[in-house]
N, C-alpha and C positions, 0 to 999 in steps of 0.2 A: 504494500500500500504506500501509496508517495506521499512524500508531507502533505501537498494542497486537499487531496482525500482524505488524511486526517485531521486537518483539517476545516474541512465540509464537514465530517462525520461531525466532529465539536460542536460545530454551528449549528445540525440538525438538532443535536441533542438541548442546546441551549433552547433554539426556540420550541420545540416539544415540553421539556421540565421548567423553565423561568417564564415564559411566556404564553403557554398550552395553546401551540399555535401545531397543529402538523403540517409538514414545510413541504412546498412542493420541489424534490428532489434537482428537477430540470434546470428550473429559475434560479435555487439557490445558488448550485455550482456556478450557473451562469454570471449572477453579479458577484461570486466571487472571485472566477477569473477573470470580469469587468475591473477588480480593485488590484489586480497586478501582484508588485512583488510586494504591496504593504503590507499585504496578510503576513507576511513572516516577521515584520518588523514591533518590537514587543509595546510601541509607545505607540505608530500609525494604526497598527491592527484594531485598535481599541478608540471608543467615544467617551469624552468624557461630558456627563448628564448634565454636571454643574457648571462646564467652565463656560460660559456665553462666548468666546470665539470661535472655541472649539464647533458649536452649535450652528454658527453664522458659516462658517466654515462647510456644514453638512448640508446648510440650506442652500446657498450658492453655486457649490462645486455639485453637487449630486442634483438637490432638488430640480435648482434654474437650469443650471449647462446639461446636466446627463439627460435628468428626466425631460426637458423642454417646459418647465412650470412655469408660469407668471407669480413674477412676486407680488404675495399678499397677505393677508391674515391666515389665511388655511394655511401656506404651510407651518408659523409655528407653531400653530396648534397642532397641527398633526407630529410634528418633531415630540412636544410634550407626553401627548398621547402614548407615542412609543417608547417616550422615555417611562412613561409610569407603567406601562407593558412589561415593558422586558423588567422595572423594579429599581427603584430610587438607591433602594441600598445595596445594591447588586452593585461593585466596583468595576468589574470587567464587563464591561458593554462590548461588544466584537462586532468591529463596523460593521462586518457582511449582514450580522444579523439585524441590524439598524437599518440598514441600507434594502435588504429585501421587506422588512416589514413598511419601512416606506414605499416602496416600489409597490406591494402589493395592496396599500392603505389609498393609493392612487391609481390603481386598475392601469399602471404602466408597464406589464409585462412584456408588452409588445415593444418594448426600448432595447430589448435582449432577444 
């Protein structure tokens, strides 16, 4: 099994047990070899819930440019939402799974 599969595996498991989301297999992999080599990087790989650039950071680079959104109040709402999804006190946020629960909170699959 290669890193990025274990990888996935991670991800599926997080959002199954933190989020009681069943993940659609296809998608996931797909936005996570959308995010490149940052998945192995141990500070990129991860979201941080509380730091607001971090945040500004997910809404512009993913939201606006990947997904094609207009900026507006939905998206931080929606950013919010996932953050109290996945779990405020949950330290390790792992963009992939950030990034697909947005992807999928915005009927965007079709970006992948």
């Amino acid at each position: 099994m290669s890193k990025r599969d274990e990888l996935i595996a991670k991800y599926a498991a997080d959002l199954k047990d933190k989020c009681g989301v069943d993940p659609d297999m296809d998608l996931l992999t797909k936005v996570t070899v959308g995010l490149g080599p940052s998945i192995y990087n141990a500070d990129s790989s991860t979201v941080s819930g509380s730091d607001d650039s971090e945040l500004a950071t997910v809404k512009n680079n993913y939201l606006i440019k990947k997904l094609g959104l207009s900026d507006n109040d939905d998206l931080d709402v929606a950013i919010a939402s996932v953050m109290n999804t996945y779990g405020q006190s949950n330290r390790n946020k792992y963009r992939a799974v950030v990034y697909y629960l947005l992807c999928t909170h915005f009927n965007k699959a079709s970006v992948y």
